[in-house]
Backbone as ProteinMPNN parsed JSONL, in Angstrom:
{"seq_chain_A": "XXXXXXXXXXXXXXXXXXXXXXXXXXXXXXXXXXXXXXXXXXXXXXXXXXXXXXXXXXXXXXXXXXXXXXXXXXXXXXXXXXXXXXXXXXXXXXXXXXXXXXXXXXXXXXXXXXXXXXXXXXXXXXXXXXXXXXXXXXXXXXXXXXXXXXXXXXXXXXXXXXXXXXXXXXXXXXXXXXXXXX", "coords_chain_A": {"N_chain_A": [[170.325, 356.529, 126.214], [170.899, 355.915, 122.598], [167.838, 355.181, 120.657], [168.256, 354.231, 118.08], [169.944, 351.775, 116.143], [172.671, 350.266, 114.789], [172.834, 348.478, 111.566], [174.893, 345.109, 109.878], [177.568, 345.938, 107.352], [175.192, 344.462, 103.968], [175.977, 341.195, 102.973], [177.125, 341.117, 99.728], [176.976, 338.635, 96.906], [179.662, 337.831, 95.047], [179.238, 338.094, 90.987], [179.038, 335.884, 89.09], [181.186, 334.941, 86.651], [181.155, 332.812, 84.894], [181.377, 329.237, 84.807], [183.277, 326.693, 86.579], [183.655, 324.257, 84.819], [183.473, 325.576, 82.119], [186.009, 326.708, 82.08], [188.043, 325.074, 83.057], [188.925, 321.862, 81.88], [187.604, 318.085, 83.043], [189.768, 316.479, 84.09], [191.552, 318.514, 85.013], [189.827, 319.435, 86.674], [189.553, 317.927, 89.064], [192.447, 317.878, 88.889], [192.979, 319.544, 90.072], [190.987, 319.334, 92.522], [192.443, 317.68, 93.568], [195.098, 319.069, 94.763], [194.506, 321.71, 96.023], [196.346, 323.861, 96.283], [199.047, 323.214, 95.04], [201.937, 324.319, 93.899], [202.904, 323.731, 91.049], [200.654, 323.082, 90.021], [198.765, 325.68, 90.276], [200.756, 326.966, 89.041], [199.761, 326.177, 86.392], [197.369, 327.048, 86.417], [197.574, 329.712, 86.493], [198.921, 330.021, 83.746], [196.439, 328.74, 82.315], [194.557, 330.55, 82.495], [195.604, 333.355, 82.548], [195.764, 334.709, 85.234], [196.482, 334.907, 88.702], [195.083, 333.333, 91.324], [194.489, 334.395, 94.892], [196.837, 334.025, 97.605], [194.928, 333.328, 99.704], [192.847, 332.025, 98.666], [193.02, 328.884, 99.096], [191.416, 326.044, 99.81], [189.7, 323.945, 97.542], [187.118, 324.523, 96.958], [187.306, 327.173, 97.49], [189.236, 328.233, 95.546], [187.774, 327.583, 93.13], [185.195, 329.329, 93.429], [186.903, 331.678, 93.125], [187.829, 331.24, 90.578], [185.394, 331.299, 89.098], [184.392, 333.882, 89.729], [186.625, 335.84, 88.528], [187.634, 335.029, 86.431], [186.936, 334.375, 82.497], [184.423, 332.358, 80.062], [186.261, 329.893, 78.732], [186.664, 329.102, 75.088], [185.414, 325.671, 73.943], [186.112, 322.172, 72.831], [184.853, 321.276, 69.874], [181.661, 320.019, 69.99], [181.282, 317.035, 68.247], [183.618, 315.716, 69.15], [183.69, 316.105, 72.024], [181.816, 314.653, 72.681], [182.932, 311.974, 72.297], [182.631, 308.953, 72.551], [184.858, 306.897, 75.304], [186.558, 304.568, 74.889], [187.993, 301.595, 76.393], [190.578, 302.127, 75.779], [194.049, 304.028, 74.931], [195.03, 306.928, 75.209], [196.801, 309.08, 73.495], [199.292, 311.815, 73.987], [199.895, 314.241, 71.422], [202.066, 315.723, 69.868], [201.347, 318.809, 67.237], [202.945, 320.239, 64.596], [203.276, 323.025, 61.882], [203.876, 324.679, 58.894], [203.195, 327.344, 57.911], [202.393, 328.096, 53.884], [201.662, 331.1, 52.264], [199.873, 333.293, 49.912], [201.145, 335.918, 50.618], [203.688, 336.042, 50.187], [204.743, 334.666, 52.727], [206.361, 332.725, 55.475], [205.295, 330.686, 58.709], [205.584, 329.378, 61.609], [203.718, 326.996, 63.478], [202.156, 325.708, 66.677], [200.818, 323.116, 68.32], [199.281, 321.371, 70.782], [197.346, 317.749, 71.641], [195.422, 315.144, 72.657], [195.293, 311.905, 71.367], [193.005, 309.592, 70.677], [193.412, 306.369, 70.99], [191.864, 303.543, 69.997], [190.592, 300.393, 72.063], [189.711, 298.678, 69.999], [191.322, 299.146, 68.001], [193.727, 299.003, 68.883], [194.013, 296.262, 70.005], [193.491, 294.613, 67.324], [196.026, 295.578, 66.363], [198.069, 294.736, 68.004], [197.212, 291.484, 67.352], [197.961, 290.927, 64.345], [200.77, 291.542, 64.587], [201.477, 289.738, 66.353], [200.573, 287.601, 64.991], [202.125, 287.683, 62.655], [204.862, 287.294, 64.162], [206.231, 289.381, 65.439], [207.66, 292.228, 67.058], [207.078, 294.152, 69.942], [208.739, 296.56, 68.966], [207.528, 296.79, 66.965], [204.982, 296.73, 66.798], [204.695, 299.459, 68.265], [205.649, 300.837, 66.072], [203.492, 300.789, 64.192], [201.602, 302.293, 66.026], [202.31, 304.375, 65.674], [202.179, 305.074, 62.984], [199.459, 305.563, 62.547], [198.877, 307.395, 63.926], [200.425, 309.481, 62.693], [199.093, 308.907, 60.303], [196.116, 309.54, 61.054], [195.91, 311.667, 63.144], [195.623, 314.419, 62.423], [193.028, 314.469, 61.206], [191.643, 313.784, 63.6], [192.017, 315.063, 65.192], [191.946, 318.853, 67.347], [193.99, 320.415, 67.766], [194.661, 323.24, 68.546], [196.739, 325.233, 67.215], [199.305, 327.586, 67.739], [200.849, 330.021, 66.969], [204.29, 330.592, 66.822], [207.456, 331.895, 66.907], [208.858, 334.857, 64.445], [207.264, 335.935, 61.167], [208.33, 335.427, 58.257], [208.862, 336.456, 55.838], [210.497, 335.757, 53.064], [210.822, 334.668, 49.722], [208.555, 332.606, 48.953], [206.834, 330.424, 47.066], [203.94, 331.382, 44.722], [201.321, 329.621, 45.307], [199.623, 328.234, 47.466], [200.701, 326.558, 50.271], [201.711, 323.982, 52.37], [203.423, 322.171, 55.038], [202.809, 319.31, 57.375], [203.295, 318.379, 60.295], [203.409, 315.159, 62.966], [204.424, 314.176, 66.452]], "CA_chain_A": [[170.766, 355.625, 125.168], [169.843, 356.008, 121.603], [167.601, 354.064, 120.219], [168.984, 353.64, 116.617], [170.861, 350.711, 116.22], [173.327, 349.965, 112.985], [172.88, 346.912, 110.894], [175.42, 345.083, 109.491], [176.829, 345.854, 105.857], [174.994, 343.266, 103.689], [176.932, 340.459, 102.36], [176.457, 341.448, 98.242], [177.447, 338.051, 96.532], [180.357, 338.399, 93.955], [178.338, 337.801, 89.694], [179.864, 334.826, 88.631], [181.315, 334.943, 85.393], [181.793, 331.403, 84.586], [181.577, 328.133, 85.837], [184.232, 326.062, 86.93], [183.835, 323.397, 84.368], [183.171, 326.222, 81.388], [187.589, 326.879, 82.547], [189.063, 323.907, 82.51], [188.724, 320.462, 81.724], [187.46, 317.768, 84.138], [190.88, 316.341, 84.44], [192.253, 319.494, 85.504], [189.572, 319.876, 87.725], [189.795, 316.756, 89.377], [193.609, 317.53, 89.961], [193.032, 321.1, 91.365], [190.528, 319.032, 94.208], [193.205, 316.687, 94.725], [195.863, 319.059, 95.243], [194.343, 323.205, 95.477], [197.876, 324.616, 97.281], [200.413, 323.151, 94.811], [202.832, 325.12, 93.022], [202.833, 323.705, 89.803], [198.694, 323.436, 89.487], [198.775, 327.134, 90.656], [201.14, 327.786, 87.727], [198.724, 326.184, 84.887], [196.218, 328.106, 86.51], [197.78, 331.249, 85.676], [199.004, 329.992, 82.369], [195.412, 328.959, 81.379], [193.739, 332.08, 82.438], [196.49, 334.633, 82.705], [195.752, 335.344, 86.163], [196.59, 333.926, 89.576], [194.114, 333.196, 92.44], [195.523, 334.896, 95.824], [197.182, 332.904, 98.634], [193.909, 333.435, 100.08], [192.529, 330.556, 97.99], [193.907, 327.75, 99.91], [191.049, 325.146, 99.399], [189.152, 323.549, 96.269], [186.27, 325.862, 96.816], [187.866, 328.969, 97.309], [189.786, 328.082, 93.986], [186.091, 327.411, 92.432], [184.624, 330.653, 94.025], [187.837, 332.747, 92.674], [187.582, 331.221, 89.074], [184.038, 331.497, 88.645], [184.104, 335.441, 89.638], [187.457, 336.515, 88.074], [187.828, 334.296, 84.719], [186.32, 334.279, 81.315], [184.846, 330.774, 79.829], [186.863, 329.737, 77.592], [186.007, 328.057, 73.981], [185.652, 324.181, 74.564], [186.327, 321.57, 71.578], [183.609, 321.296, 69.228], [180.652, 318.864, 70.313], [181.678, 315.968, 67.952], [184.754, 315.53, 69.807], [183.621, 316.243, 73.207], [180.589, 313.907, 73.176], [183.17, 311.158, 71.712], [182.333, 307.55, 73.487], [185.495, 306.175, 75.158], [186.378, 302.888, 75.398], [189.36, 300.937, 77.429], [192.059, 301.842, 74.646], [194.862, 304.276, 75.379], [195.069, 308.288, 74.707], [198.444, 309.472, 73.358], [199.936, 313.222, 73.689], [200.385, 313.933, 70.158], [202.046, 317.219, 69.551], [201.454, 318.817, 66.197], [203.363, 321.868, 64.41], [203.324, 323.011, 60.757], [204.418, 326.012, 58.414], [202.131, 328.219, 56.074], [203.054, 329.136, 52.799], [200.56, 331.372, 51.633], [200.385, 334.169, 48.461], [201.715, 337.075, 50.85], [204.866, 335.602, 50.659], [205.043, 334.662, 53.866], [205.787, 331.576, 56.711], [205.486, 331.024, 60.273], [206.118, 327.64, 62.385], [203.059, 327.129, 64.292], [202.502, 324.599, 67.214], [199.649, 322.843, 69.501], [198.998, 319.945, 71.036], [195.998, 317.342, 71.981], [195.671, 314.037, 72.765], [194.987, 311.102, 70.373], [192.577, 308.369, 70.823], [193.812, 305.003, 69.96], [191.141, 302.288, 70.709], [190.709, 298.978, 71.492], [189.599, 297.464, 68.544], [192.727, 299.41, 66.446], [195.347, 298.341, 69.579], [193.943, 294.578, 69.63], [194.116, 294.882, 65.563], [197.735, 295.874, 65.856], [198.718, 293.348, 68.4], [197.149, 290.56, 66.543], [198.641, 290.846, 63.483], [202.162, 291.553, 65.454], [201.922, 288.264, 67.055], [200.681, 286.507, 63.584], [203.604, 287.734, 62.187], [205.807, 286.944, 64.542], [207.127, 290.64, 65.282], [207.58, 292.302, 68.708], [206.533, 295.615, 70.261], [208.857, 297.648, 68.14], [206.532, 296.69, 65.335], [203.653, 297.508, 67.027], [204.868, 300.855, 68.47], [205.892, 301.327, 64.46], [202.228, 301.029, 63.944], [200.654, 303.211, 66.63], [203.228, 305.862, 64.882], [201.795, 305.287, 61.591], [197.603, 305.436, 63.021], [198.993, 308.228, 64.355], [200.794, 310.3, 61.016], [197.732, 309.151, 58.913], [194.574, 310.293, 61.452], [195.659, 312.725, 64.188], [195.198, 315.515, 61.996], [191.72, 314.495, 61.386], [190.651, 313.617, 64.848], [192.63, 316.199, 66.777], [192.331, 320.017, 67.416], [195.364, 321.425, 68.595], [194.731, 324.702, 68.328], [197.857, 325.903, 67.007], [199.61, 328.577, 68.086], [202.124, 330.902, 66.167], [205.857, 331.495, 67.353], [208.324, 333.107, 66.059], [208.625, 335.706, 63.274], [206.892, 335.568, 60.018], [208.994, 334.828, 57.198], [208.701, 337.201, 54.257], [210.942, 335.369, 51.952], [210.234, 334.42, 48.322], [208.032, 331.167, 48.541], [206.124, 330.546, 45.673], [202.852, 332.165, 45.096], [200.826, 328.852, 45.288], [199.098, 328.296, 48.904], [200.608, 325.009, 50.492], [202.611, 323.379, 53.362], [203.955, 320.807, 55.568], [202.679, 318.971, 58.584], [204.292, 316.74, 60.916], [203.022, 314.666, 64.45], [205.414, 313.751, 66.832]], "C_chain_A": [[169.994, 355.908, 123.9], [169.049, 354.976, 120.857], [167.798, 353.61, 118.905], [170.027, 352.783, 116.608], [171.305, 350.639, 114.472], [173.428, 348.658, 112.514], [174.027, 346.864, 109.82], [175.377, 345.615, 108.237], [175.988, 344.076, 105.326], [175.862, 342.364, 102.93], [176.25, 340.459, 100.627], [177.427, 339.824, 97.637], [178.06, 338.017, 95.235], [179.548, 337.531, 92.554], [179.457, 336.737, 89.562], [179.535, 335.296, 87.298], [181.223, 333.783, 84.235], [180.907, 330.755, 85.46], [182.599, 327.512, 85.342], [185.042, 325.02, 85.079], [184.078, 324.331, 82.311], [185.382, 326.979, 81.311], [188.042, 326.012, 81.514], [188.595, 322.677, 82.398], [188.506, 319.521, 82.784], [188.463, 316.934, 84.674], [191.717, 316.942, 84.953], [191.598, 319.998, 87.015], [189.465, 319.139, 89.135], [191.383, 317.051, 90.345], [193.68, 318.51, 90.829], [192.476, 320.448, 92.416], [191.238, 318.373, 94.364], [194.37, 317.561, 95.758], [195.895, 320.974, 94.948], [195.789, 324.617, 95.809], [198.998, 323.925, 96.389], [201.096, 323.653, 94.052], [202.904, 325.13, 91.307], [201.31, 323.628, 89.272], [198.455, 324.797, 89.849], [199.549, 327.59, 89.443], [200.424, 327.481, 86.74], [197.499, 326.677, 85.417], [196.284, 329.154, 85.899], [197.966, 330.887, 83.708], [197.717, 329.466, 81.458], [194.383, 330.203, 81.271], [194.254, 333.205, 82.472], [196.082, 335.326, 83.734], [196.103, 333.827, 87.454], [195.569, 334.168, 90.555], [195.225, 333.555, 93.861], [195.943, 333.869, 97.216], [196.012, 332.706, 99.338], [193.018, 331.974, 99.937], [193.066, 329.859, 98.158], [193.05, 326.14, 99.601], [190.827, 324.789, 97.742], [188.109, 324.598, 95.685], [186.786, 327.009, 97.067], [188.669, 329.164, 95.95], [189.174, 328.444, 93.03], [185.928, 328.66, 92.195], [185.86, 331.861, 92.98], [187.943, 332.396, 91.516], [186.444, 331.812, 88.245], [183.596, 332.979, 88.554], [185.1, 335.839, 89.047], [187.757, 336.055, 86.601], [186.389, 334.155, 83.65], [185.934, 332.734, 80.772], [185.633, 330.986, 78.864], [186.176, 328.282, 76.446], [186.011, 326.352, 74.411], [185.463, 323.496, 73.137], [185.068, 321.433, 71.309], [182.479, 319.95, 69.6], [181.194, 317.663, 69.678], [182.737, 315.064, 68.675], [184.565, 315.42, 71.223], [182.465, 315.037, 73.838], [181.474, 312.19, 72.685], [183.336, 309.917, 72.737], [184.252, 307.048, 74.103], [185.317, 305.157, 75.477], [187.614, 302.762, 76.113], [190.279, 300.902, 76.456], [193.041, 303.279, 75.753], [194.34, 305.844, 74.544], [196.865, 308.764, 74.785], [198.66, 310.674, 73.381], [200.48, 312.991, 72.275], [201.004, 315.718, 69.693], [202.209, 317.958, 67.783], [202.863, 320.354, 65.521], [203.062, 321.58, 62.503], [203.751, 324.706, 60.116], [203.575, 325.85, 57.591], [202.95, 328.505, 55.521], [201.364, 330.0, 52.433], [200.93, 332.643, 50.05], [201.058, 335.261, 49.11], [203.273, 336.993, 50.876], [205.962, 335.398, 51.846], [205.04, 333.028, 54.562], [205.776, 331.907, 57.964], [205.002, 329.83, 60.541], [204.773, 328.316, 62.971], [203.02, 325.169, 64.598], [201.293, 324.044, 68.141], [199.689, 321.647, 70.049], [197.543, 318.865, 71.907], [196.112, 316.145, 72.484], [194.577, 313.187, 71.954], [194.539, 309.864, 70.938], [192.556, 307.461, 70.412], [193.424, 303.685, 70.877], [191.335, 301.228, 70.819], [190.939, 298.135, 70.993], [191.06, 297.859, 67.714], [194.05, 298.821, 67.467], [195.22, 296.876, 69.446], [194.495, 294.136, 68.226], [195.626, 295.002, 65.556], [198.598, 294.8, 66.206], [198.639, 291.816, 67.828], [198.385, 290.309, 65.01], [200.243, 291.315, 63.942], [202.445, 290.165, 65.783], [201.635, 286.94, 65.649], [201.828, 286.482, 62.695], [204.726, 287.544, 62.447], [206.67, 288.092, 65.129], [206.67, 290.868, 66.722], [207.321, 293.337, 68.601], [207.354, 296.706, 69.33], [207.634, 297.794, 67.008], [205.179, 297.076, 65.928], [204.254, 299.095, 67.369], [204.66, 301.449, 66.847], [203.894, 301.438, 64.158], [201.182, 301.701, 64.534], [201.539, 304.205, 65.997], [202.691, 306.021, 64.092], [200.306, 305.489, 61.435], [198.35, 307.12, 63.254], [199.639, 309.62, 63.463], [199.519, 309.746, 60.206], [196.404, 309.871, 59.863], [195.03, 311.141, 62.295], [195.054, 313.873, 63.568], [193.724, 315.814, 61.586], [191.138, 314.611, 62.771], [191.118, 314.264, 66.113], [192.116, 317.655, 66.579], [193.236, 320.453, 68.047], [195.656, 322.722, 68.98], [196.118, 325.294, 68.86], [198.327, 327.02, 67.383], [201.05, 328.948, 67.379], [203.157, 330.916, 67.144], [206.539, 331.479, 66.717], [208.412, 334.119, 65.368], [208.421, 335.1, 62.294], [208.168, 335.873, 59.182], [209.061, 335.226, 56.216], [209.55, 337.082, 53.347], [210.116, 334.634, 50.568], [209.832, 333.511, 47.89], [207.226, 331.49, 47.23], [204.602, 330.965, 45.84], [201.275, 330.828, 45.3], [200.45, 328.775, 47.096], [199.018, 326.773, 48.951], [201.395, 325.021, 51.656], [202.946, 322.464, 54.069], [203.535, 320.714, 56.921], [203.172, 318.206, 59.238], [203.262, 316.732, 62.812], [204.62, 314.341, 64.755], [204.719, 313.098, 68.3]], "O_chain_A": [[168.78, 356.111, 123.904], [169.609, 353.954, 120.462], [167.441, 352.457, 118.663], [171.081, 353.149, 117.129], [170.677, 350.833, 113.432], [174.1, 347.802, 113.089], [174.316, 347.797, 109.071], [174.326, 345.887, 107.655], [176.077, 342.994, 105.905], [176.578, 342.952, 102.119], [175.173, 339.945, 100.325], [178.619, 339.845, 97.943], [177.328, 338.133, 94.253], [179.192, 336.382, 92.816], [180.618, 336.878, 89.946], [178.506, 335.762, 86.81], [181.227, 333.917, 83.012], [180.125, 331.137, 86.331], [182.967, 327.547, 84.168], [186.133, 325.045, 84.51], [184.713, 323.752, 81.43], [185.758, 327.677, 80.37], [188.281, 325.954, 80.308], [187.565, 322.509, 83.051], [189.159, 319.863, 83.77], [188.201, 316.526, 85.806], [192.692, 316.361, 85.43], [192.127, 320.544, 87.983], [189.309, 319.762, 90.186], [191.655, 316.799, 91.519], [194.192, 318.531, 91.948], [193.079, 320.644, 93.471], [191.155, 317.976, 95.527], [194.652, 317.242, 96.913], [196.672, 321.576, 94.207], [195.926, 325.815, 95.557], [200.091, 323.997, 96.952], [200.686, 323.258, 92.96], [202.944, 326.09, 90.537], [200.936, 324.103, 88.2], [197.309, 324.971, 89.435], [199.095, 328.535, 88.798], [200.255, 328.412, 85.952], [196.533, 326.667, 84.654], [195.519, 329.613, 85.051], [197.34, 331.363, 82.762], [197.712, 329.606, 80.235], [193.697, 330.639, 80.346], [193.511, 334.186, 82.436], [195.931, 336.533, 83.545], [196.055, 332.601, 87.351], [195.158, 335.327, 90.615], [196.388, 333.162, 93.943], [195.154, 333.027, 97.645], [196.023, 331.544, 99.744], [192.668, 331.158, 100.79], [194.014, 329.8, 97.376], [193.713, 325.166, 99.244], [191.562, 325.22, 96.854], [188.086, 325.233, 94.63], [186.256, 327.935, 96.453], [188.674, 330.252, 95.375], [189.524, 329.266, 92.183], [186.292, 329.227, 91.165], [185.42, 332.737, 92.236], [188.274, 333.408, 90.897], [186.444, 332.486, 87.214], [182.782, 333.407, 87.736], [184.603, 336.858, 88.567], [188.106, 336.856, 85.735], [185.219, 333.917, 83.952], [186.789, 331.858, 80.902], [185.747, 332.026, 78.215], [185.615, 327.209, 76.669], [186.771, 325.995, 75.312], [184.776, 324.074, 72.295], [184.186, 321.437, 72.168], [182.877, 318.829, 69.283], [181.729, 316.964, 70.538], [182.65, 313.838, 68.732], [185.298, 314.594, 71.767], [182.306, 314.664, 75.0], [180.735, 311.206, 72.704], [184.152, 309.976, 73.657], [184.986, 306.847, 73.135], [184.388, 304.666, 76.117], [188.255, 303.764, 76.428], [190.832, 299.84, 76.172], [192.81, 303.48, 76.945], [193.552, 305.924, 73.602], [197.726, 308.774, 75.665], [198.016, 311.074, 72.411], [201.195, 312.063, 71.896], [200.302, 316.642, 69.282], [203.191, 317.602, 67.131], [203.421, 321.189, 66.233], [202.776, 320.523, 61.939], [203.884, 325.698, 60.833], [203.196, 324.941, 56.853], [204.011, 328.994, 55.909], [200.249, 329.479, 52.395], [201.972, 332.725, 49.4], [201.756, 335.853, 48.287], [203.981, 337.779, 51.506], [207.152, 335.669, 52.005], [204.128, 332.226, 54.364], [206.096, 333.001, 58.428], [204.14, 329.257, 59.874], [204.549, 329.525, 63.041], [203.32, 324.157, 63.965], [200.82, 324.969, 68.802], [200.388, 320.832, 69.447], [196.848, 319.43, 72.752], [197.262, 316.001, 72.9], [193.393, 313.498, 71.826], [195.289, 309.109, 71.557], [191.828, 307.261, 69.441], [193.987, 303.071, 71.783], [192.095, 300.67, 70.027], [191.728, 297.194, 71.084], [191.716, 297.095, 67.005], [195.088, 298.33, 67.023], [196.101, 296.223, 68.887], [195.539, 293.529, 67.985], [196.314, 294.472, 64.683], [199.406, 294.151, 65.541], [199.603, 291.052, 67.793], [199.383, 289.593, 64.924], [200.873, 291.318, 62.885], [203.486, 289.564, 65.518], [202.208, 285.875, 65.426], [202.349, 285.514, 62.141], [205.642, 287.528, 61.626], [207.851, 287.813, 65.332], [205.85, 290.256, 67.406], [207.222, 293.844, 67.484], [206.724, 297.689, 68.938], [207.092, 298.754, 66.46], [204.4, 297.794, 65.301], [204.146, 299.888, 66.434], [203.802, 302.251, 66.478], [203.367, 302.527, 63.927], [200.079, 301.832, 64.002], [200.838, 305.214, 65.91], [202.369, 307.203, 63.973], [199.852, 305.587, 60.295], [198.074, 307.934, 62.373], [199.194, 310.739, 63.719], [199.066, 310.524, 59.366], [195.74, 310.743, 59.304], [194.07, 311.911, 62.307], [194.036, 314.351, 64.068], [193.215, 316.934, 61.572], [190.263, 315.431, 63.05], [190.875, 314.175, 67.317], [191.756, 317.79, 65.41], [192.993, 320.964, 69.14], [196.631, 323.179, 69.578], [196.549, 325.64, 69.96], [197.376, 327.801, 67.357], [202.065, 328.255, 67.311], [202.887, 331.255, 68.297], [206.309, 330.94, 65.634], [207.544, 334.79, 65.927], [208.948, 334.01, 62.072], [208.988, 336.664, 59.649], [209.366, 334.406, 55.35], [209.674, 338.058, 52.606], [208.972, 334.179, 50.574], [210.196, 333.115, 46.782], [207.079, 332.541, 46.606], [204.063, 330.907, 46.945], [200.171, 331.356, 45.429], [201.197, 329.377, 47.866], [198.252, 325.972, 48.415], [201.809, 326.125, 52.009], [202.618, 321.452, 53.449], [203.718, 321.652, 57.697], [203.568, 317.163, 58.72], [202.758, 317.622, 63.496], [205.594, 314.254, 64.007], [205.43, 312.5, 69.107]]}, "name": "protein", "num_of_chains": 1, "seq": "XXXXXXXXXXXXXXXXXXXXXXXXXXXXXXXXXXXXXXXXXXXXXXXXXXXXXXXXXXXXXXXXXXXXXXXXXXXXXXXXXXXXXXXXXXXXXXXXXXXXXXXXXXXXXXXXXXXXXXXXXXXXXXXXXXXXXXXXXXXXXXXXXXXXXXXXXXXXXXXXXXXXXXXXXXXXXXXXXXXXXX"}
């Protein structure tokens, strides 16, 4: 018998690139542990990282494990925003778009979307004066519309995104354009 014996290979542990939370958001990550096998959280996987994790990845942690070694972080909203206190008010999907004009004589529709924090104190505020006036929920809705066309554009990032083709017709050479919420 010989006496050389073969040792396993060693288990080399894959470099993490990432972490989990450095991905996606903790709402996202939250729904991946509720639900790491379902079809449509498997597709905004791919569509936030442009890759898919292999059937292989069946739990939460193997999800983890296969983000953390194959994905890039991605940027995360700027501290002011991210450290922002909530309170017990409501967050609205607010989707933005807008068109450049600029001097190259050029436009292009661009589009993003975020969600809009509309507190407390400004929903109590709305309802009050609704009910002093005598007016019903249209009139308030009318007024989370109008919080919502005067500040989103301050207190959102949307990070816009271009589609379609640019526009090389004959705007004027002045650098301006139009925004709209919806």
């Amino acid at each position: 018998m010989n006496g050389a014996t073969t040792l396993p290979n060693p288990v080399i542990p894959s470099e993490r690139k990432c972490r989990i939370e450095e991905v996606f958001d903790q709402n996202f990550i939250e729904l991946l542990r509720l639900v790491p096998r379902n079809p449509f959280v498997r597709a905004l996987i791919l569509k936030l990282t442009k890759k898919m994790p292999g059937p292989e990845s069946e739990t939460f942690e193997q999800v983890k494990e296969w983000v953390e070694t194959n994905c890039e972080k991605k940027a995360r909203p700027s501290p002011s925003r991210a450290n922002r206190v909530a309170d017990d008010g409501i967050s609205i999907s607010v989707e933005f778009s807008e068109r450049e004009y600029g001097r190259a004589n050029y436009s292009v529709r661009r589009s993003g979307c975020d969600e809009f924090h509309l507190g407390t104190g400004d929903l109590n505020e709305m309802i009050q004066t609704a009910v002093d006036e005598g007016e019903g929920i249209d009139e308030i809705v009318e007024r989370v519309a109008e919080k919502i066309d005067d500040d989103a554009w301050d207190q959102c990032d949307p990070n816009m995104d271009d589609y379609g083709d640019y526009d090389y017709d004959q705007h004027e050479s002045d650098d301006f354009g139009d925004s709209d919420t919806s």
